[in-house]
C-alpha positions in Angstrom: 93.5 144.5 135.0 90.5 145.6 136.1 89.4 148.1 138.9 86.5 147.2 140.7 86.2 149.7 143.3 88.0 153.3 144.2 87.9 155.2 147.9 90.0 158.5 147.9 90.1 160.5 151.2 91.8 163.8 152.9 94.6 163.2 155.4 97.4 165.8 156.1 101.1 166.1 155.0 104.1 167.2 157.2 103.2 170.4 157.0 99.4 169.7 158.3 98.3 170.5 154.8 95.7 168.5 153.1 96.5 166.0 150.4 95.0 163.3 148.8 95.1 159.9 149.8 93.4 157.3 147.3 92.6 153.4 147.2 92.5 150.9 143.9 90.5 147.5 144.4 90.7 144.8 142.0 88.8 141.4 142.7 92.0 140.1 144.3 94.3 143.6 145.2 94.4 147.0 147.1 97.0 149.3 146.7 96.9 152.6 148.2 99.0 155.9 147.3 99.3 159.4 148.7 100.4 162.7 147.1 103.0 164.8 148.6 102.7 168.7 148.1 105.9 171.2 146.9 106.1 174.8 148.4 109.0 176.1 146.7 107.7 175.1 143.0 108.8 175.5 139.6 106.4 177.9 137.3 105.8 174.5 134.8 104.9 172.0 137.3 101.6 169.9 137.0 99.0 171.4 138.3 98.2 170.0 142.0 94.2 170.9 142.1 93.5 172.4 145.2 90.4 174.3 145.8 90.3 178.3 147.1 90.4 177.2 151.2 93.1 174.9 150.3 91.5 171.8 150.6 91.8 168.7 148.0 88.0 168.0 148.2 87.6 168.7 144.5 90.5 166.6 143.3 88.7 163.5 145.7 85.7 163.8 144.2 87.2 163.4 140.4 89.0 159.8 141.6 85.7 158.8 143.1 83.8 160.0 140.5 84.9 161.2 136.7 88.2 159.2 137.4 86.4 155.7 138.9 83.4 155.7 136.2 86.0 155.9 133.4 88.0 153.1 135.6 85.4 151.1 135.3 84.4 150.5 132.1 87.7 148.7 131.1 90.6 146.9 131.6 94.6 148.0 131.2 97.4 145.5 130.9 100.0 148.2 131.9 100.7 151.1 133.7 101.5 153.3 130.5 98.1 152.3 129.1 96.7 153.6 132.1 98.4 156.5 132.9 98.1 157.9 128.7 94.0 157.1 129.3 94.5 159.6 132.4 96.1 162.2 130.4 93.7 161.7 127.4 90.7 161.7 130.3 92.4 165.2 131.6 92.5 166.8 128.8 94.9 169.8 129.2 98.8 170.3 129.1 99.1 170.5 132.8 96.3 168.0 134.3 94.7 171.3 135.8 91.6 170.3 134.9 91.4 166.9 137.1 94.4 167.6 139.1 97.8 166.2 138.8 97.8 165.2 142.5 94.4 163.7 141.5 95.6 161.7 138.9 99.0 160.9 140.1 97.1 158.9 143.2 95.8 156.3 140.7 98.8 156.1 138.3 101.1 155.0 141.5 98.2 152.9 143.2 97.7 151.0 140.0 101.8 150.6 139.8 101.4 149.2 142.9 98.4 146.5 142.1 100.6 145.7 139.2 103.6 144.6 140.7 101.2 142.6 143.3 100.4 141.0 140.3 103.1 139.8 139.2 104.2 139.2 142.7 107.0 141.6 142.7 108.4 144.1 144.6 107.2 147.7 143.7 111.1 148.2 142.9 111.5 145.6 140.5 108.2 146.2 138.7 109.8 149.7 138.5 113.0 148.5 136.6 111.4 145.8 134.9 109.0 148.7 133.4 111.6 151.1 133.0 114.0 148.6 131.6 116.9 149.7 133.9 119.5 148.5 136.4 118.1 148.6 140.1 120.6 149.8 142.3 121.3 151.7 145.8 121.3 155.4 145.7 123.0 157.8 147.5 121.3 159.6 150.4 120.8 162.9 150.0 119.8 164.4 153.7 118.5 167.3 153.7 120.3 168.3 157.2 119.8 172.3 157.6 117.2 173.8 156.0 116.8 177.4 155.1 115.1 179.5 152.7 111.3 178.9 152.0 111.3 176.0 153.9 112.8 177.2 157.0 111.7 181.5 156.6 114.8 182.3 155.3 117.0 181.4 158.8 120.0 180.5 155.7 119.2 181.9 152.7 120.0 178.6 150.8 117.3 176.2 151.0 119.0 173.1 151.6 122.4 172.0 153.1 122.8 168.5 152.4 124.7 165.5 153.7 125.2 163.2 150.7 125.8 159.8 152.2 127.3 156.7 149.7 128.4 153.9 152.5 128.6 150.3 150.1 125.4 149.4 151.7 122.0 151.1 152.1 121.7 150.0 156.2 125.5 151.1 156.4 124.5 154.6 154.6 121.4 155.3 156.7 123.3 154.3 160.4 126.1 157.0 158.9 123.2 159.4 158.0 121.6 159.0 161.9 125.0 159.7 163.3 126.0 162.1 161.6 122.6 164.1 162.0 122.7 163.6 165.8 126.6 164.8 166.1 125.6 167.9 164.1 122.7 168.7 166.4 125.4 168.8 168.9 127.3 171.0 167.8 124.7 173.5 166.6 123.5 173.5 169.9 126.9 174.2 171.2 126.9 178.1 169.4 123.1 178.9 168.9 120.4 179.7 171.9 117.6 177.7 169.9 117.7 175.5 167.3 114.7 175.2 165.1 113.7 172.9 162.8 112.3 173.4 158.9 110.0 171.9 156.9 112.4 169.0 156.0 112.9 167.3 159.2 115.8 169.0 159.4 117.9 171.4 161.8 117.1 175.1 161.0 119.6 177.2 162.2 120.4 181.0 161.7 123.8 182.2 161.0 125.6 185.5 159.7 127.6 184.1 157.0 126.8 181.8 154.1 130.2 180.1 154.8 129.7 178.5 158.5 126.7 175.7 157.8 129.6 174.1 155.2 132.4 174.9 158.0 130.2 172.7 160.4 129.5 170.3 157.8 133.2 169.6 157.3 133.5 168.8 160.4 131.3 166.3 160.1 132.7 164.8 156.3 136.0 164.4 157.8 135.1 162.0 160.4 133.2 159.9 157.6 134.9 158.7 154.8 132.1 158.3 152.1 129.9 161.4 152.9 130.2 165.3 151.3 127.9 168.4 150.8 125.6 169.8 148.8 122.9 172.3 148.4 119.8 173.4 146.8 120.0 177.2 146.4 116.4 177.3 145.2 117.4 180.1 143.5 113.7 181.4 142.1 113.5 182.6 146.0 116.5 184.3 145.8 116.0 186.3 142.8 114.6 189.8 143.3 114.9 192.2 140.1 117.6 191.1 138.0 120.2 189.9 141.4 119.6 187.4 143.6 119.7 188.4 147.1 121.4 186.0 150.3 122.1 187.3 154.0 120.6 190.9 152.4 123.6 191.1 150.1 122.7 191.6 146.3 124.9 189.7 143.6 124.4 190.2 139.9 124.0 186.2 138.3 128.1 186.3 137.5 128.9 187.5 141.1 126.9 184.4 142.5 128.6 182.2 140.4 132.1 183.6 141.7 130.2 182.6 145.3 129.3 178.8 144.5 133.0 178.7 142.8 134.8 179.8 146.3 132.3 177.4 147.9 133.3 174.0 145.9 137.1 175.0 146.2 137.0 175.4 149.6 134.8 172.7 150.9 134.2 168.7 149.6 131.2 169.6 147.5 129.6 166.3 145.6 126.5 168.8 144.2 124.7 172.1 143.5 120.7 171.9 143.0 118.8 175.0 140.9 122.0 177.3 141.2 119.8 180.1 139.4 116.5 181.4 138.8 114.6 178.8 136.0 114.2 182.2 134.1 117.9 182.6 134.1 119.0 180.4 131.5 121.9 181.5 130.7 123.5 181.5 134.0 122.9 177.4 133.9 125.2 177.0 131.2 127.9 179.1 132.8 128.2 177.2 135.5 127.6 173.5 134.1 131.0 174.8 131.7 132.8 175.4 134.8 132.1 173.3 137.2 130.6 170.5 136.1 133.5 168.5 136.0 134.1 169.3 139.5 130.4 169.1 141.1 127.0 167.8 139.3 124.6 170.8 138.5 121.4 169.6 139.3 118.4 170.7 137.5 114.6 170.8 139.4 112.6 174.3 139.0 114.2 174.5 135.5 112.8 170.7 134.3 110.0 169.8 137.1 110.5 166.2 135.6 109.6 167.2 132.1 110.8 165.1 129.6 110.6 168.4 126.9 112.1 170.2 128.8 114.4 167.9 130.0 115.6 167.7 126.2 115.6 171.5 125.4 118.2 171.2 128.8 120.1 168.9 127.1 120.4 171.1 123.8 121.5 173.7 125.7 123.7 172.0 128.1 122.5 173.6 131.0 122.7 171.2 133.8 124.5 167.5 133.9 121.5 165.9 137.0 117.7 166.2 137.1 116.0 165.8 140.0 112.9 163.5 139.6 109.9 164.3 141.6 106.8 162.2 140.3 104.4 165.2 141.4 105.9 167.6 139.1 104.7 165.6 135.7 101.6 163.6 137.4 101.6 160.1 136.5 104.4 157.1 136.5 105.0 156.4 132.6 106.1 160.1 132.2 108.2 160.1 135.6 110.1 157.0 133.9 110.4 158.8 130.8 112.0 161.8 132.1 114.3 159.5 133.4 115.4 157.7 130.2 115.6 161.5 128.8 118.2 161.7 131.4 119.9 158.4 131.2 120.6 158.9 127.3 122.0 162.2 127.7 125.0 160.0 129.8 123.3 162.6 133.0 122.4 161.4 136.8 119.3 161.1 137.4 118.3 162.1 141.6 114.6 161.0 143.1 113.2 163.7 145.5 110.2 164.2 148.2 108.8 167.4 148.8 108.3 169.7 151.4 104.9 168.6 152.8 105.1 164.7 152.8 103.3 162.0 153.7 104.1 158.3 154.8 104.5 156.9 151.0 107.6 154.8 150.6 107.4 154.9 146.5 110.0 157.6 145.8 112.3 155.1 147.5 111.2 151.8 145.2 111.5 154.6 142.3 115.2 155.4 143.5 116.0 152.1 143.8 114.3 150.6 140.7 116.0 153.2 138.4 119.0 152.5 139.8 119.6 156.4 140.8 122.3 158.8 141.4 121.1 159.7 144.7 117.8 160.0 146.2 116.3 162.9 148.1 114.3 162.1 151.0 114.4 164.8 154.0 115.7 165.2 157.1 115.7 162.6 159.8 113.3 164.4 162.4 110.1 163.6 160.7 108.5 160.0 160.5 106.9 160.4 156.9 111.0 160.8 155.9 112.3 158.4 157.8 109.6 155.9 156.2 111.4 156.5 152.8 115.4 155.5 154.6 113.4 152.4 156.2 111.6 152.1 152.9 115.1 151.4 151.4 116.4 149.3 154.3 113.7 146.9 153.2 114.4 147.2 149.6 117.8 146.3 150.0 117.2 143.1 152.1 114.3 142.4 149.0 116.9 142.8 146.2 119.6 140.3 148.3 116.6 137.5 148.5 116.4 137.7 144.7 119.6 137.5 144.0 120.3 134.3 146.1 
């Protein structure tokens, strides 16, 4: 395949931050991708290229440019051809020097034009790259948000509704109902009732106890739904103790916290539990309650598929979270899954913060036939693209089938 021509312009996230939308032509295609943006970011990440007023205008002008002229000159009959010609293009570890978000725009666009192709959905393309078993994730929603997301309101980032009905369209009615019902009854204690960066409800409360009280209420009236969190514990840390509600606890005394927290209530999962810096703590808690709850690795991995293995070594964590962003292009997203897959670990897709109306996290999800996929709250349309997104997929996967 061929590109014959490449447009790349500005257009804003969720969080009315720039990013970088970009445009592949072939003589008979388009595909288009845009970049979503992370504010609460692992130190390892690919480097998104942004320039000092924050704008992506530098990271457009290498696709329309550098990235385009090198386009040009030849053809690629895959998407890992493409995306190691990127990398070798780049030239550094961390695609700082043309931009991760940069090069990331092509690497799914192209994905895209090659499943057009073949005249495939995105999702199948996915697993038929990948060489895995399509299948429907769990939902993830992102219901209350809190820590850098939401200015600390909770000081854990994320309380989530994990949602598993035996059909996507089933899962994502739950996910609606459940979402409105706990509006109502936040509103029924608190004066206002904000809302984070997530698209979800942003409350502020004075123990770390009452967002997972509420949420019981709301898993005992469904039969197939339970809680988890992201702790996004790099915010937390200050010194050597991590620091919730204005309380200090040393790295053991947290883990005596999230141990009360899955006896108590019907955990299902516990995202970045500690600091990525605190190591240690990881394997502690994978040893004692992993067998109870998955321990979900993101600011420790960022979709690495080296670190990804020294995590495996070191049996830190028994999930990764897969965020395309974090690593840059498609091939490597894919590999860090198979990195995940052969350690027998479950593998969740995720958005980020500032999002935009791109459905492919969802054909990912699907196509890798993942644990769970990650996609926001349900008050923002670029989020609610993603549980449409999969609505589609599923109706597109019974059509095959038949």
């Amino acid at each position: 395949m061929r590109i014959s021509r490449v447009h790349a312009h500005t257009i804003s996230d969720t969080r009315d931050r720039d990013t970088i939308e970009t445009t592949l032509f072939t003589d008979k295609f388009e595909a288009t991708a845009s970049i979503p943006s992370g504010k609460s970011t692992g130190a390892h990440e690919a480097k998104e290229l942004r320039d000092d007023d924050g704008s992506v205008t530098t990271a457009i002008h290498n696709v329309t440019g550098e990235i385009a002229d090198a386009l040009s000159e030849r053809d690629f009959s895959n998407v890992g051809e493409l995306d190691a010609f990127l990398c070798e293009l780049d030239g550094t570890q961390d695609k700082s020097r043309l931009g991760a978000n940069a090069i990331l725009s092509v690497s799914i666009a192209m994905a895209r034009l090659f499943a057009q192709e073949a005249h495939i959905p995105l999702w199948r393309f996915i697993a038929d790259t990948a060489k895995t078993t399509s299948a429907a994730p769990r939902l993830f929603v992102n219901v209350m948000n809190g820590g850098a997301h939401a200015d600390f309101r909770l000081p854990i980032q994320e309380q989530i509704l994990v949602v598993g009905e035996e059909t996507l369209k089933e899962s994502v009615t739950t996910a609606h109902e459940a979402f409105v019902q706990l509006g109502d009854l936040l509103r029924k204690e608190l004066p206002e009732l904000p809302m984070g960066d997530e698209g979800g409800y942003s409350p502020a409360f004075d123990t770390i106890e009452r967002p997972f009280e509420l949420l019981t209420d709301i898993v005992s009236k469904w039969g197939n739904t339970s809680i988890a969190i992201d702790s996004a514990a790099n915010e937390l840390l200050d010194g050597n103790e991590y620091v919730l509600l204005k309380k200090r606890y040393t790295s053991d005394e947290l883990l005596e916290l999230y141990t009360q927290l899955v006896e108590r209530f019907h955990f299902h999962a516990i995202e970045d539990p500690f600091a990525e810096s605190d190591k240690q703590s990881f394997t502690k808690i994978t040893a004692k309650l992993g067998e109870k709850v998955i321990i979900i690795g993101d600011d420790l991995i960022v979709t690495n598929p080296k670190l990804i293995e020294d995590a495996v070594e070191h049996k830190y964590i028994n999930a990764t979270l897969i965020k395309p962003n974090q690593i840059g292009t498609v091939s490597e997203t894919i590999d860090a899954v198979h990195k995940t897959y052969d350690a027998g670990w479950h593998a969740v897709v995720s958005h980020r913060s500032g999002e935009t109306y791109d459905t492919f996290i969802a054909d990912l999800a699907y196509g890798i036939g993942a644990h769970g996929i990650k996609a926001g709250g349900l008050a923002q349309q670029q989020r609610l693209a993603k549980y449409e997104r999969l609505r589609t997929i599923e109706r597109e996967a019974t059509e095959l089938s038949q």
